[in-house]
C-alpha angles and dihedrals in degrees: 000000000000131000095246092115097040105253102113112195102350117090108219111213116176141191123244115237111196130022125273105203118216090266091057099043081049094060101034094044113104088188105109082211112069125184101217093210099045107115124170118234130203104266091037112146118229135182119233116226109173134341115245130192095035080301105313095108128032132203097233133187126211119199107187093157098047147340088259098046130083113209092163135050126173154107112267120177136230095269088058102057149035123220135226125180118218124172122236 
């Protein structure tokens, strides 16, 4: 990973604390190609890529399908998520 989010070596992964339905991962999803079903539970695992807004909101990614896949592309914010910290 690169340290375009700041946090130099270190990935961030975080754990999603409310649901997202599939209308609102619909909306909030970058990705052009959206999977209609896809819903984010509380517990999900998601992968940090850079800290926006001074760290109050992140650009995460969700892989539901495989570890090399992104279903889901977004900004989430700090009320949304709980961070870990794991090396690489």
């Amino acid at each position: 990973m690169s340290d375009a989010a700041g946090f130099g070596e270190i990935m961030k992964t975080a754990t999603l604390l409310r649901e997202i339905d599939t209308d609102e991962c619909q909306r909030r999803n970058a990705l052009s190609n959206k999977r209609v079903d896809l819903k984010l539970l509380p517990g999900a695992q998601v992968t940090v890529l850079e800290s926006l807004d001074q760290g109050r909101a992140f650009l995460v990614e969700f892989a539901e399908r495989s570890p090399d896949s992104c279903d889901w592309l977004g900004v989430l914010y700090t009320s949304e998520l709980e961070f870990q910290t794991t090396r690489n």
